[in-house]
C-alpha positions, 0 to 999 in steps of 0.5 A: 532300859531307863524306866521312870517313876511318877505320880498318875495323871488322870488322863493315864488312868485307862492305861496304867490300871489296865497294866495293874490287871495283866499283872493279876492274871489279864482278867479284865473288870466289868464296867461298872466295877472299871468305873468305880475302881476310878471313881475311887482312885486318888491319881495324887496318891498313885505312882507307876513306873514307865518304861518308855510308852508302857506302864511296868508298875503300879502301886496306889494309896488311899486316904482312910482313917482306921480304927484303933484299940478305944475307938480312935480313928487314926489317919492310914494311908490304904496301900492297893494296886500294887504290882509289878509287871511279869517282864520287869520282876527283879529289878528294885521296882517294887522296892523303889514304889515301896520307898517313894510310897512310904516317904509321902505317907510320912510327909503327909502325917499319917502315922500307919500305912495298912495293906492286904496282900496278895502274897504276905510274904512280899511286905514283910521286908518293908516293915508290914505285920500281919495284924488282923485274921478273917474267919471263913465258915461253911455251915452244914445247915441241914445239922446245925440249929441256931440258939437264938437271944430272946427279942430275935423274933420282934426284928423285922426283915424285909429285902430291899433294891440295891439303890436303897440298900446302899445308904442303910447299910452305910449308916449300919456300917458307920456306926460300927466303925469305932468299936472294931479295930482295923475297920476304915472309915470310908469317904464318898464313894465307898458306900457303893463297893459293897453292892458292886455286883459284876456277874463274873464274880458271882460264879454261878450264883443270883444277882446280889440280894440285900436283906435289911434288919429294922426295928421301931423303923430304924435299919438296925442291920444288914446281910448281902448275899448270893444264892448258889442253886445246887441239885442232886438225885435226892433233893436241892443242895443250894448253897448261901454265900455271905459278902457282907453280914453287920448289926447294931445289936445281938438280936438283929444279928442273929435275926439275920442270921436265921433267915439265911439258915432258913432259905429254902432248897438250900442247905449250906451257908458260907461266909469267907470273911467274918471275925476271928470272935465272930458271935456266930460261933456261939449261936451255932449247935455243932461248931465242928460242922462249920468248917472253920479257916483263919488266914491273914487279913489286914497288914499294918506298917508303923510310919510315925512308931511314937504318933502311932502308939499314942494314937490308941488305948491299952487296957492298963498302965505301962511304962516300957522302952521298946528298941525298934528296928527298922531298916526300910523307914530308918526315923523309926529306928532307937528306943521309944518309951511308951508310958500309958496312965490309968484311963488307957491314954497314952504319951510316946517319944525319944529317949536314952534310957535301957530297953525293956523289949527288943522288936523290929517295927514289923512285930510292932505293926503286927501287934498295934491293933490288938489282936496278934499277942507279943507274948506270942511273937516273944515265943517265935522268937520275933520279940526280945525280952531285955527286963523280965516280966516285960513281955507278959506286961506288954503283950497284956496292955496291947491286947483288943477286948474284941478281935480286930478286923477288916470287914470289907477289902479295898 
């Protein structure tokens, strides 16, 4: 059969993203999660393939800025809504979405495209590197005390209604942006997402609850969450799951923090999605009772490498020509000299000269926010050393102060 691919119309919308849920299992969204999901959707950014009346795939892209190493906030195009119909796999087109999708993030001048994915083992042929984890924790409240910073005390908590929940955690959530590489920077629109509160997604647990952190009158953080009511012969067992947990300082966020260890008839705390460095880890008494799990988070793909490298800080001076592969984005492909100057700033571009590294763009992607170290990579055996002493030089200058990170999914 002859399938067509081309970008979504408004109009097409219902359809194609009613397409987009068969493929993940049939589940069908709320309304008011459906809703949102279009409020959101950028229909010139999104592209499906039909064969004849039927949408057979779907991918989409958003238009973010994320945050990089030094606090720039770098156009990204947000690759989502990606799939692939069960009667139509194999058969190039995801492949064909991937190369239509990739060229007008080129043409539009965003030099990265970041993605979360469903199976990681799919993107990596299209140039994307995992390049941030997601800590997940399930603390054993009854045996795990907090050791809380001096000050915790004079922050205020109050719950708050989700109507006024949503801007002070916007303001909390927009003042933390530059300081942690990976997190996006939203348009309008996005600050609802967080308390979008279907109760298919709740499993068994209360409405969102939102409690606000103040001090002085300011809204200086924030936690979401749910409660789980558990009960067993001997007493409750409930259960506090964390959606969403940020503070603009230490000790609103462990102020926050101990009101959540505090609830009563409960007795677990868990949280599915928190930094690789998270703070929590050194306010908790016993460590190995809070069940800790890494995976894969955030993927970045370089789509302009030389804009890309640029765009961020190091953490000192370089001078490196790296030789990029990159079969799916050929432009990318040759040797780049990256040269970085004293204050972190960074020029890169073409050249001839020999190459101190070897890398595909995938290793490049994974390394870009700071997090994963090429030194690493160099010993899975993913990074050529061509010049001696160059691995340990680079992978020290690309690496974050601080773990990147996606705080919220898109």
């Amino acid at each position: 059969m002859t399938t067509e691919l081309r970008v979504l119309q408004p109009s097409e919308w219902d359809k194609w993203f009613s397409s987009l849920e068969l493929a993940f299992g049939g589940v069908q969204e709320s309304a008011e999660q459906r809703e949102l999901e279009q409020s959101l959707t950028e229909c010139e950014r999104s592209i499906g393939i039909w064969d004849g009346d039927d949408v057979v795939a779907t991918a989409g892209a958003f238009s973010f800025r994320v945050a990089v190493p030094g606090g720039a906030l770098v156009p990204a195009a947000g690759v989502t809504m990606v799939s692939v119909a069960s009667t139509h796999r194999r058969r190039g087109l995801l492949t064909a979405m991937m190369r239509r999708q990739l060229d007008d993030v080129r043409a539009l001048g965003e030099p990265i495209a970041v993605l979360t994915a469903s199976e990681p083992a799919i993107y990596g042929r299209f140039g994307y590197g995992a390049a941030t984890r997601q800590m997940s924790l399930t603390i054993d409240t009854d045996r795990v005390r907090l050791s809380v910073p001096e000050g915790t005390d004079a922050v205020r908590l109050r719950h708050a209604r989700k109507d006024e929940a949503v801007a002070a955690c916007e303001s909390v959530y927009a003042r933390l942006v530059p300081g942690r590489p990976g997190t996006p920077a939203h348009g309008p629109g996005w600050e609802r997402k967080p308390l979008t509160d279907p109760a298919s997604s709740r499993g068994g647990g209360s409405v969102l609850q939102c409690v606000l952190a103040e001090r002085d009158g300011e809204v200086v953080g924030y936690t979401n969450y749910h409660i789980k009511p558990e009960w067993e012969m001997s007493g409750p067992k409930g259960r506090i799951v964390v959606s969403d947990l940020a503070a603009l300082d230490p000790m609103a966020y462990a102020a926050l923090w101990q009101f959540l260890f505090g609830i009563d008839l409960t007795s677990t705390v868990e949280a599915r999605n928190r930094p690789a460095d998270d703070a929590v880890l050194h306010l908790v008494s016993d460590v190995r009772r809070c069940d800790i799990r890494l995976r894969d988070s955030l993927h970045v793909r370089l789509v302009d490498v030389g804009a890309a490298l640029e765009a961020r800080t190091y953490r000192g001076p370089l001078d490196v020509v790296f030789e990029v592969e990159d079969t799916f984005c050929p432009w990318n492909t040759g040797r780049w000299r990256l040269i970085v100057d004293a204050k972190g700033g960074a020029s890169c571009g073409r050249t001839e000269d020999a190459a101190d590294l070897a890398l595909s763009v995938r290793e490049l992607g994974s390394a870009y926010l700071g997090g994963e170290a090429l030194g690493s990579l160099a010993l899975a055996g993913r990074v050529r050393e061509l010049r001696a002493g160059a691995v340990a030089e680079v992978s020290s200058a690309f690496l974050s102060d601080v773990a990147p990170w996606l705080p919220r999914g898109f």
